[in-house]
C-alpha positions in Angstrom: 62.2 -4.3 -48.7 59.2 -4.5 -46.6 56.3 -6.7 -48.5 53.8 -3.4 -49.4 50.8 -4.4 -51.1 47.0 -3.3 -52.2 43.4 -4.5 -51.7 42.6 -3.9 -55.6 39.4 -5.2 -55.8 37.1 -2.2 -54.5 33.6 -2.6 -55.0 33.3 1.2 -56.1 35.3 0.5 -59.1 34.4 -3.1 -60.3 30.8 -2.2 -60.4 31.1 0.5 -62.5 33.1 -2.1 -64.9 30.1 -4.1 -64.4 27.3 -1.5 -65.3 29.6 -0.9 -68.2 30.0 -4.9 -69.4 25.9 -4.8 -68.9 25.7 -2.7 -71.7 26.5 -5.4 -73.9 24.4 -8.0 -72.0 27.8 -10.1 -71.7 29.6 -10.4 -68.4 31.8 -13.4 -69.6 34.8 -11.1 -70.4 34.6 -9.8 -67.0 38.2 -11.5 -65.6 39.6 -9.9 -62.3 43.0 -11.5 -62.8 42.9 -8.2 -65.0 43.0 -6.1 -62.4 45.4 -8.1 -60.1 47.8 -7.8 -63.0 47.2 -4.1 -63.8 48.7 -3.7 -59.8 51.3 -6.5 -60.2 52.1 -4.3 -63.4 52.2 -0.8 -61.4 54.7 -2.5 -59.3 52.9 -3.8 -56.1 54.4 -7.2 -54.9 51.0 -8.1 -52.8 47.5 -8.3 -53.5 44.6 -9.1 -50.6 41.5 -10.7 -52.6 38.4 -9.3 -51.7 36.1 -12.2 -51.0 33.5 -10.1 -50.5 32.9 -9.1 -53.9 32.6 -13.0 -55.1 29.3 -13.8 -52.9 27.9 -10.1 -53.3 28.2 -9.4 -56.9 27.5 -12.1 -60.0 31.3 -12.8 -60.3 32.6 -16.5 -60.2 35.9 -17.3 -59.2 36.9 -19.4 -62.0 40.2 -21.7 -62.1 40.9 -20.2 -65.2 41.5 -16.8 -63.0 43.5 -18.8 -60.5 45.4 -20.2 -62.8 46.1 -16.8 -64.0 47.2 -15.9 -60.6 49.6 -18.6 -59.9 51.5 -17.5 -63.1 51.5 -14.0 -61.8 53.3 -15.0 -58.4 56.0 -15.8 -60.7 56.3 -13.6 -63.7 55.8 -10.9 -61.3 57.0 -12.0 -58.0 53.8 -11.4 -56.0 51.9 -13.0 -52.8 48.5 -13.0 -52.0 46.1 -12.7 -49.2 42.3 -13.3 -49.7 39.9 -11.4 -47.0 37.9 -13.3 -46.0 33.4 -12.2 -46.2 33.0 -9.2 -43.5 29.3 -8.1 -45.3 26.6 -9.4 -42.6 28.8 -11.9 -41.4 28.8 -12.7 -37.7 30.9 -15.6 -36.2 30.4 -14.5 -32.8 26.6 -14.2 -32.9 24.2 -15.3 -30.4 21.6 -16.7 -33.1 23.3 -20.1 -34.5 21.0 -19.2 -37.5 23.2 -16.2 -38.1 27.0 -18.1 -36.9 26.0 -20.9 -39.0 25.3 -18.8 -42.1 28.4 -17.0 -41.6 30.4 -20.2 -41.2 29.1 -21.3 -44.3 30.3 -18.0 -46.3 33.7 -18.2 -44.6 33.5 -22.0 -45.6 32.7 -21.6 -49.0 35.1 -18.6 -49.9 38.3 -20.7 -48.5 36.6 -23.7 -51.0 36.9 -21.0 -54.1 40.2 -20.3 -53.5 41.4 -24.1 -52.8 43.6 -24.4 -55.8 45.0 -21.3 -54.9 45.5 -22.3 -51.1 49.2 -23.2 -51.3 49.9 -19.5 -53.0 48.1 -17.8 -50.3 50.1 -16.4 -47.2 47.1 -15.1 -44.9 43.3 -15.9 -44.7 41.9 -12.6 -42.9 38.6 -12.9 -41.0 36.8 -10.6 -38.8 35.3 -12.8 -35.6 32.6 -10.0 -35.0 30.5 -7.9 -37.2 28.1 -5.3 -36.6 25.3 -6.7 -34.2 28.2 -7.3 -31.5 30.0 -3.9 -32.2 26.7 -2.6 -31.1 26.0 -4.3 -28.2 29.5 -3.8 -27.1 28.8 0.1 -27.1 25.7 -0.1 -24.9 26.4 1.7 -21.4 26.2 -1.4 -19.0 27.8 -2.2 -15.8 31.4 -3.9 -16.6 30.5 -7.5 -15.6 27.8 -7.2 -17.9 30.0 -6.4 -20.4 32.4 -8.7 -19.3 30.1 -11.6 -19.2 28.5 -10.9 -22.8 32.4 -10.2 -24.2 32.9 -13.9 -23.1 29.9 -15.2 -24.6 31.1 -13.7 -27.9 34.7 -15.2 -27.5 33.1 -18.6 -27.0 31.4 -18.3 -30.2 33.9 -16.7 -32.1 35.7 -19.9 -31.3 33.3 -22.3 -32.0 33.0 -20.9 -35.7 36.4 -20.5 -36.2 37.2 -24.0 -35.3 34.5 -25.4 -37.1 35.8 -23.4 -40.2 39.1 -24.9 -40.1 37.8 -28.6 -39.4 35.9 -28.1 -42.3 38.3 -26.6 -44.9 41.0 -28.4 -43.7 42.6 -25.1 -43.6 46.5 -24.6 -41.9 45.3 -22.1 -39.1 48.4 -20.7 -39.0 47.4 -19.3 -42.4 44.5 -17.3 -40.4 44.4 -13.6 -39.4 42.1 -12.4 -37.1 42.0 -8.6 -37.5 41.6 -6.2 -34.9 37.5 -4.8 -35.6 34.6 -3.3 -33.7 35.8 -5.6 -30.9 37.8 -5.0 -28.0 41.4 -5.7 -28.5 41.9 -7.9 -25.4 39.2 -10.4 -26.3 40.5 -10.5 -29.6 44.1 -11.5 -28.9 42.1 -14.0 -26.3 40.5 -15.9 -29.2 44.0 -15.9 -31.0 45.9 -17.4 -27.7 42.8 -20.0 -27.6 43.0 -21.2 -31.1 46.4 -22.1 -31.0 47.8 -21.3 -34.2 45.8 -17.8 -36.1 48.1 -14.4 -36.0 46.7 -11.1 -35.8 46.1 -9.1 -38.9 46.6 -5.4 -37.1 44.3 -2.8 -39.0 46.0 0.3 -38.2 42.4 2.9 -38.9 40.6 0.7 -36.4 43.1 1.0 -33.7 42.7 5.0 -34.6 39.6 5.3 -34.4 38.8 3.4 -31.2 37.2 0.4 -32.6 39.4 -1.9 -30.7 38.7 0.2 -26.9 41.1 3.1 -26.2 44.4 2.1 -26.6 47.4 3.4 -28.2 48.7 1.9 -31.6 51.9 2.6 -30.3 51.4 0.4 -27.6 49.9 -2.4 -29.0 52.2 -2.8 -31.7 55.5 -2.6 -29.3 53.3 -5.7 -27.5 51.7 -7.7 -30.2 53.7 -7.3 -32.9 55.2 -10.7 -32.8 52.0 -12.8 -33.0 51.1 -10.0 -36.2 51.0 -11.8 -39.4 49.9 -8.8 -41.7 49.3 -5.4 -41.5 46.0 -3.1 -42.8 48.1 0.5 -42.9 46.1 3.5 -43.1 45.1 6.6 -41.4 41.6 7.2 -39.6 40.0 10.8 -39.9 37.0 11.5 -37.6 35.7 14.0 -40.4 32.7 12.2 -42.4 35.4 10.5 -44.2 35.3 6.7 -45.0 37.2 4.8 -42.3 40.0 3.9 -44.4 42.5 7.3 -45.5 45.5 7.0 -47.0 48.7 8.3 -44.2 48.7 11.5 -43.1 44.9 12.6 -43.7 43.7 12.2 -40.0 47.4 14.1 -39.1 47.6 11.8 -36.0 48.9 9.2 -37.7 51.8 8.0 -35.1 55.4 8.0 -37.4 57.1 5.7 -34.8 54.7 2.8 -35.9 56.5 2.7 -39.1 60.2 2.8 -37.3 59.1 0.2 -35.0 57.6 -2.4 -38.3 60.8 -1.4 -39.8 63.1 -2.2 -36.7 61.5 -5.0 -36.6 62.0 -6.2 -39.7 57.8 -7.2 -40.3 57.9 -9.6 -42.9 54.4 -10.4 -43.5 52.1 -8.4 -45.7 51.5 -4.9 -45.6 48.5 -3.7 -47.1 46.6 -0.4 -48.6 43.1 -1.2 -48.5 43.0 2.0 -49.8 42.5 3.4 -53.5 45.4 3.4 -55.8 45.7 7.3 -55.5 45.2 6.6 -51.6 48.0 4.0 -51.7 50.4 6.8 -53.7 49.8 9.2 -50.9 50.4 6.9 -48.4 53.8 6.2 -50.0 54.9 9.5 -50.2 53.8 10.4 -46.3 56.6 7.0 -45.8 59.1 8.5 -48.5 58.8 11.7 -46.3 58.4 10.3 -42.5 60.3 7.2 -42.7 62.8 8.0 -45.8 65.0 4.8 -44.1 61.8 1.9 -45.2 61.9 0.8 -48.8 59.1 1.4 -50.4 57.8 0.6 -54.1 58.0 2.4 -57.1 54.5 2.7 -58.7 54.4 3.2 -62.2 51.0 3.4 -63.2 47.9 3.8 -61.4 45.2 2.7 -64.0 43.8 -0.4 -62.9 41.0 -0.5 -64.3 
C-alpha cells in the first residue's frame, strides 16, 4: 500500500480549540500529539507537522509531545514529515534582512523537532514566498526575467545551504516543493544542492503556479528525484487552493496510474480537511480502484 497520509494540524481548527481553552485562562492542556493520534486512530499511517502553527500561534513544541510521537510511530505504525515555515518566509529574497530572518525560522523549526529528527522522513520547504511570486508575474522582457530568476536561485541556495550547515540536517531529508516559482528554476536549485528531492504539490502544478506545464508531464519526468507528494485538486472558482480530488473536474486520473506504476514510496499527503481527505479517497476508490488506499474510521479529530 502506497504511504497516504494528512496535514492534521490546520490552523482553522486548532484556533478554535484555542479560543475554546482561553475560556478557562489555561492553555497547558493544549497537547497536539492529541490530534496526531486522533488521525493515527482514524487510520492514516502519515502525518506532515505543520510548523507553521508553532511560531504563529502560543504553542510550544514540547519533548513531552515528541515523546508522544515517537511512541505513536510504533503503536501505530506511522511516519512523519514536518513542513517546514511558508508564513512571510522568503529564502530567495533580495533583502538579506528578510533571507536572514527566514533562515532563522527554518533554523529554529528543524531545532524543535531535533529529538524527533531520526523519526522524520522529509523536511518540506518552500525556496520562494510571495514577494518573488509577484515579481515573477510582472510582464518583462524574458532576459529580464531570466536574469532576476537566477538571482532568486542564487539566494535560494545560499539560505538553503546555510540551513543545513547550521542544523546539521541530512539534506537528503529536504523537499523542495514546487510553489509560486517556475518549475525549471526549482528543479535547478535541487540539481545544485546535491542531495534535496522534490516534494511535488499537485494544486500548484494545476493551477499554474509552477509556469504552464502539464502535471502529466512533469511527473512522467521528475518523478524519480520526488520524495513526497501534496495530492489534491485546484479549482479556479474562489475556492481555497487546496480541494480535495475531483472538485476542479480536471484533475488528470493517469497521475495516480503513473505513482502507482511506479511504485512511489515516499509520502503522500492531504493537506486537505479530514472530510476533504475522505473525498479524495473515494475519487481514488472510484478512478484508480487498482491503488490501495486506507480505511478511515473516524473523522473527529478534534
Amino acid at each position: 500500500m502506497m504511504l497516504f497520509g494528512i496535514s492534521p494540524l490546520r490552523f482553522d481548527k486548532i484556533i478554535t480549540v484555542i479560543n475554546q481553552k482561553k475560556k478557562n485562562s489555561n492553555l497547558s492542556n493544549f497537547h497536539f500529539s492529541d490530534i496526531i493520534e486522533k488521525a493515527a486512530q482514524a487510520g492514516f499511517k502519515h502525518c506532515e507537522l505543520t510548523s507553521d502553527v508553532f511560531q504563529l500561534l502560543p504553542l510550544p513544541i514540547n519533548n513531552i509531545e515528541l515523546e508522544k510521537l515517537k511512541k505513536f510511530k510504533k503503536e501505530y505504525e506511522m511516519s512523519y514529515s514536518v513542513h517546514l515555515p511558508i508564513a512571510s518566509v522568503e529564502l530567495a529574497s533580495p533583502n538579506k534582512f528578510i533571507r536572514e530572518g527566514s533562515i532563522q525560522s527554518l533554523m529554529d523549526s528543524i531545532n524543535s523537532f531535533k529529538i524527533l529528527e531520526h523519526d522524520i522522513d522529509m523536511f518540506v520547504l518552500h525556496t520562494s514566498g510571495s514577494f518573488v511570486a509577484e515579481i515573477m508575474k510582472f510582464s518583462l522582457d524574458s532576459k529580464i526575467k531570466q536574469f532576476l530568476s537566477n538571482i532568486f536561485i542564487d539566494f535560494a541556495i545560499q539560505s538553503i545551504n546555510k540551513v543545513i550547515s547550521e542544523t546539521e540536517i541530512d539534506k537528503t531529508k529536504i523537499a523542495i516543493e514546487n510553489a509560486e516559482f517556475p518549475i525549471e528554476g526549482t528543479i535547478e536549485i535541487i540539481k545544485k544542492l546535491n542531495g534535496p528531492k522534490l516534494c511535488m504539490d499537485t494544486a500548484h502544478f494545476l493551477a499554474g503556479f509552477s509556469g504552464n506545464v502539464d502535471l502529466i508531464e512533469i511527473t512522467e519526468k521528475y518523478l524519480d528525484i520526488t520524495s513526497e507528494i501534496h495530492l489534491q485538486d485546484y479549482a479556479d472558482n474562489g475556492l481555497a487552493d487546496h480541494n480535495a480530488l475531483g472538485v476542479g473536474k480536471k484533475f488528470p486520473v493517469r497521475f495516480l496510474k503513473i505513482i502507482n506504476e511506479y511504485e512511489f514510496k515516499g509520502p503522500i499527503v492531504f493537506e486537505l480537511s479530514p472530510q476533504q481527505a475522505i473525498e479524495s479517497i473515494n475519487f481514488i476508490k472510484k478512478n484508480a480502484p487498482e491503488i490501495k488506499v486506507p480505511e478511515i474510521k473516524n473523522l473527529a479529530f478534534y
